[in-house]
FIBAGU-122998 format. One line per field, with one value per atom (N, C-alpha, C): residue number from 1; residue in one letter; atom name; x negated, y, z negated. Coordinates in steps of 0.1 Angstrom, whole numbers. Last residue first. Layout:
<rs>
k = (NUM	...) $
r = (A	...) $
a = (CA	...) $
c1 = (X	...) $
c2 = (Y	...) $
c3 = (Z	...) $
</rs>
This chain:
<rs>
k = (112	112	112	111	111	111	110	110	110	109	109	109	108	108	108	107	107	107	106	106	106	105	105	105	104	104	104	103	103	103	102	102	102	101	101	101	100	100	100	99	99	99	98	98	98	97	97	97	96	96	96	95	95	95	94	94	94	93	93	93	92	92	92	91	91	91	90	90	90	89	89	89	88	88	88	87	87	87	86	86	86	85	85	85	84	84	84	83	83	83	82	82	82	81	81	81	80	80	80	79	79	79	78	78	78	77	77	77	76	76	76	75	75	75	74	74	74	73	73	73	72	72	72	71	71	71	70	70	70	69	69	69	68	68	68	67	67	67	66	66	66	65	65	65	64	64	64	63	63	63	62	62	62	61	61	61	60	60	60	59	59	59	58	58	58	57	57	57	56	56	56	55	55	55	54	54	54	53	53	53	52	52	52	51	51	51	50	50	50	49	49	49	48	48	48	47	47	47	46	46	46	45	45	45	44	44	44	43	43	43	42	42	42	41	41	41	40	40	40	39	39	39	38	38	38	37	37	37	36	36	36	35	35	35	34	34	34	33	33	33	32	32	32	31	31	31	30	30	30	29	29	29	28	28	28	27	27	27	26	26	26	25	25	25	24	24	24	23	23	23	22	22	22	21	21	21	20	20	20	19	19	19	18	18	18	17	17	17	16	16	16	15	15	15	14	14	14	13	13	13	12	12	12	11	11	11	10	10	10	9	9	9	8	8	8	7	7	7	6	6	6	5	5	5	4	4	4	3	3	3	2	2	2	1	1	1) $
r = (X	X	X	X	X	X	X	X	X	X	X	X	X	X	X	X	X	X	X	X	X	X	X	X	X	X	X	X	X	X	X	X	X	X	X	X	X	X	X	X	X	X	X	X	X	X	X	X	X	X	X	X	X	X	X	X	X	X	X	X	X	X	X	X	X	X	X	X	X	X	X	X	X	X	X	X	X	X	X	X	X	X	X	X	X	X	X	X	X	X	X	X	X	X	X	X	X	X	X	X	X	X	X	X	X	X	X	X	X	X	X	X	X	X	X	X	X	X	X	X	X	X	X	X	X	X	X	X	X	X	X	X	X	X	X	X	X	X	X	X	X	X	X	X	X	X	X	X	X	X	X	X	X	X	X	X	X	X	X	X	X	X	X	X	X	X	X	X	X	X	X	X	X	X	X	X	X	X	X	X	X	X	X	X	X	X	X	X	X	X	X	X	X	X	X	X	X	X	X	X	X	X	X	X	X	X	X	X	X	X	X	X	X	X	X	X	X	X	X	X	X	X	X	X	X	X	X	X	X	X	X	X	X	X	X	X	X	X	X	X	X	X	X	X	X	X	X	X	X	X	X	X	X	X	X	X	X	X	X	X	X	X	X	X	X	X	X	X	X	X	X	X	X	X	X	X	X	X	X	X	X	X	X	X	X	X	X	X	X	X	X	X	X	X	X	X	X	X	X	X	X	X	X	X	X	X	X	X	X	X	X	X	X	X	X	X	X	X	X	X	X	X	X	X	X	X	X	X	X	X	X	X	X	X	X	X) $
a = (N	CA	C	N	CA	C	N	CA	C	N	CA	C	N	CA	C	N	CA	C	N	CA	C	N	CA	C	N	CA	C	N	CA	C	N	CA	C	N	CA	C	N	CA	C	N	CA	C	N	CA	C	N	CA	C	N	CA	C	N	CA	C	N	CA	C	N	CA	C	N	CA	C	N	CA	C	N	CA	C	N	CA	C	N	CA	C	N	CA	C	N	CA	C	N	CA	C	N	CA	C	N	CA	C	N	CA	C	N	CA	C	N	CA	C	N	CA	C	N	CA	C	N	CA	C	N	CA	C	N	CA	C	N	CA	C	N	CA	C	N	CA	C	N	CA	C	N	CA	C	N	CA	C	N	CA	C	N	CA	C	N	CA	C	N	CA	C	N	CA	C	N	CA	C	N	CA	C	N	CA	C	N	CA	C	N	CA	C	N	CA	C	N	CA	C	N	CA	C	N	CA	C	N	CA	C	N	CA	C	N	CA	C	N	CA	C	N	CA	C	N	CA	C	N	CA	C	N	CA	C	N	CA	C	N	CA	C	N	CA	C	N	CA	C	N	CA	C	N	CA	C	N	CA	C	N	CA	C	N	CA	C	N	CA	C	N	CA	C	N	CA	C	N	CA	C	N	CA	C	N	CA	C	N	CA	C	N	CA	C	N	CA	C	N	CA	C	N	CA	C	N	CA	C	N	CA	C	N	CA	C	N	CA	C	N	CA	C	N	CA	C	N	CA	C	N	CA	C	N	CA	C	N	CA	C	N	CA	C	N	CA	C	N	CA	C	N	CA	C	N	CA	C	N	CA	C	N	CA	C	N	CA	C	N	CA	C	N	CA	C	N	CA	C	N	CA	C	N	CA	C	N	CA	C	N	CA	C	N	CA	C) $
c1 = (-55	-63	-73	-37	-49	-54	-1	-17	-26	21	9	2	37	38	31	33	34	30	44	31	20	70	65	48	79	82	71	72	63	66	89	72	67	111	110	96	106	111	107	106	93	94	132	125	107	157	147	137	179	167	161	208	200	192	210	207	208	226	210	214	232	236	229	222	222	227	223	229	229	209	209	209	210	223	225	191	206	214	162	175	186	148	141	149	177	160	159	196	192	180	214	196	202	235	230	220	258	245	244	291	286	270	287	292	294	273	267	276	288	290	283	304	290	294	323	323	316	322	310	310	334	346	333	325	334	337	303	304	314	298	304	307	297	304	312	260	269	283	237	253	263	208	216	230	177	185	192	160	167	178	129	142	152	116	118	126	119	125	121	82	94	102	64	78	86	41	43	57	37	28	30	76	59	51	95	94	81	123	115	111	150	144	132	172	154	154	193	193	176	225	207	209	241	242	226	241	251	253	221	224	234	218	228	226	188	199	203	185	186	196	180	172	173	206	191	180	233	223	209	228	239	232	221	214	219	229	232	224	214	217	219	209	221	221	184	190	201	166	175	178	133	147	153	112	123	133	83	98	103	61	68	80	28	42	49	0	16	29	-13	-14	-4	-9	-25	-24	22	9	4	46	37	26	83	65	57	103	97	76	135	120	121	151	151	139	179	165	163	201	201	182	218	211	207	239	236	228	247	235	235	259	256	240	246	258	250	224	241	251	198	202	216	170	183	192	139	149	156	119	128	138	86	99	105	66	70	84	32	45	52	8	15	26	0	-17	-10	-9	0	-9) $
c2 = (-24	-15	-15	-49	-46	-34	-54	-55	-46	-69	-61	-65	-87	-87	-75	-99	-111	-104	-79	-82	-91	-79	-69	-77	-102	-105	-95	-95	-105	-107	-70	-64	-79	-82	-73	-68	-97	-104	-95	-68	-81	-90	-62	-58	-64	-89	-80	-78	-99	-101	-90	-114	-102	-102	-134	-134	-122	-130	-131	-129	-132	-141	-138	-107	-122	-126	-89	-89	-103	-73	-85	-89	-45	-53	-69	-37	-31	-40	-57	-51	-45	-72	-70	-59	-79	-86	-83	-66	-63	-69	-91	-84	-78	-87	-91	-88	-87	-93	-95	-88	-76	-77	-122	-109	-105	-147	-139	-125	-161	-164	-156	-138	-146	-151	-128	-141	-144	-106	-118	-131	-89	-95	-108	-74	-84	-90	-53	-67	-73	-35	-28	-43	-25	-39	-39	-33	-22	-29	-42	-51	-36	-48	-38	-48	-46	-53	-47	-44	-40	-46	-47	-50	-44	-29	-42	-48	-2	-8	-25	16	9	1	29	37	27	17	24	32	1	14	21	-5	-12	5	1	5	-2	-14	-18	-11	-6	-6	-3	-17	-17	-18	-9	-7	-11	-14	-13	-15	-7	-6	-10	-20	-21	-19	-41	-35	-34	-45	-51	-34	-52	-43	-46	-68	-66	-58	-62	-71	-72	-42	-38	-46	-28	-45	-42	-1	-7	-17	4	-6	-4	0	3	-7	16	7	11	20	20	12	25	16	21	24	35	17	27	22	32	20	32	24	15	5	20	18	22	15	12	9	14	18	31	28	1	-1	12	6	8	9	20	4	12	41	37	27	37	32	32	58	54	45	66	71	61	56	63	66	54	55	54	60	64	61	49	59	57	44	48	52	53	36	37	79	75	59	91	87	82	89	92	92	101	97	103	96	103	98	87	81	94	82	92	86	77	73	82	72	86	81	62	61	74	46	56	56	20	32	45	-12	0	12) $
c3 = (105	121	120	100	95	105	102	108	106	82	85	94	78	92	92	52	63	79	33	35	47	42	50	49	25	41	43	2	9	21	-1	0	7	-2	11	13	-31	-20	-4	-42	-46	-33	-44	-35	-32	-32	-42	-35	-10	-10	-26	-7	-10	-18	19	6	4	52	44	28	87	74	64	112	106	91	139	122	122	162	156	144	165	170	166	156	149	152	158	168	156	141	153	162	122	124	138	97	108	116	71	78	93	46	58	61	23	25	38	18	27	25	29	32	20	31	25	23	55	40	26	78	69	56	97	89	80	114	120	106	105	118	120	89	79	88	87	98	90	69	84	92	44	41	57	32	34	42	21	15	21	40	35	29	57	47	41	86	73	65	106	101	93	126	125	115	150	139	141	152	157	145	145	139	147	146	159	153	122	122	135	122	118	124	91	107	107	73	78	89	48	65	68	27	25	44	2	18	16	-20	-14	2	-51	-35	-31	-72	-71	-53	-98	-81	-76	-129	-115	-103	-150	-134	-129	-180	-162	-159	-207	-202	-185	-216	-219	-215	-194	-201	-204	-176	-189	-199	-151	-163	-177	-122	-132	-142	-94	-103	-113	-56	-67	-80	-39	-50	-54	-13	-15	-23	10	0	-2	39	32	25	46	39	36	73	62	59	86	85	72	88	90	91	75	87	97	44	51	67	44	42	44	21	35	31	14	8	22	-3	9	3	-16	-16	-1	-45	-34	-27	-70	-64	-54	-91	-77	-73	-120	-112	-98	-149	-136	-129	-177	-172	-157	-174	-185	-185	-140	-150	-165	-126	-119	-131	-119	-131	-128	-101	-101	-109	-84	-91	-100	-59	-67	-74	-45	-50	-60	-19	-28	-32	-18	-22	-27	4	-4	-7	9	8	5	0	0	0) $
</rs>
């Protein structure tokens, strides 16, 4: 990781809003955005997320979002899906943590 600018925004009483962007070493960037509530003093429920993926050209390679726009493609994951390689190629997907979206990215660095 060679920079980060993250913001976190205090929505409510256990509420907040995080936000930002992480650049690699190679100029790819992850841009998030969190919604969470931490109410429970041992874990965060996530309420909203988004993690999009550009590689060091600014081209899109993926994103991961529970935003709830495909209900007509069935998934058993719904409103969990990936954008992979295309906006237009929505697939089926877990929702991933962000620990999880740094080993995919880690995978598809390239070194310059």
């Amino acid at each position: 990781m060679q920079l980060s600018d993250l913001t976190y925004e205090k929505r409510g009483t256990y509420e907040g809003f995080v936000h930002g962007e992480v650049i690699f070493v190679d100029n790819s960037v992850l841009h998030l955005r969190e919604y969470v509530d931490v109410e429970m003093e041992t874990t965060a429920e996530r309420l909203m997320y988004v993690y999009h993926y550009v590689d060091g050209k600014q081209e899109f390679q993926f994103r991961y979002d529970d935003t709830g726009h495909h209900q007509d493609l069935k998934f058993p994951t719904y409103p969990h899906h990936k954008h992979d390689s295309s906006e237009k190629n929505v697939l089926s997907s877990s929702a991933p943590d962000l620990a999880a979206v740094l080993d995919e990215i880690q995978g598809l660095i390239v070194i310059p």
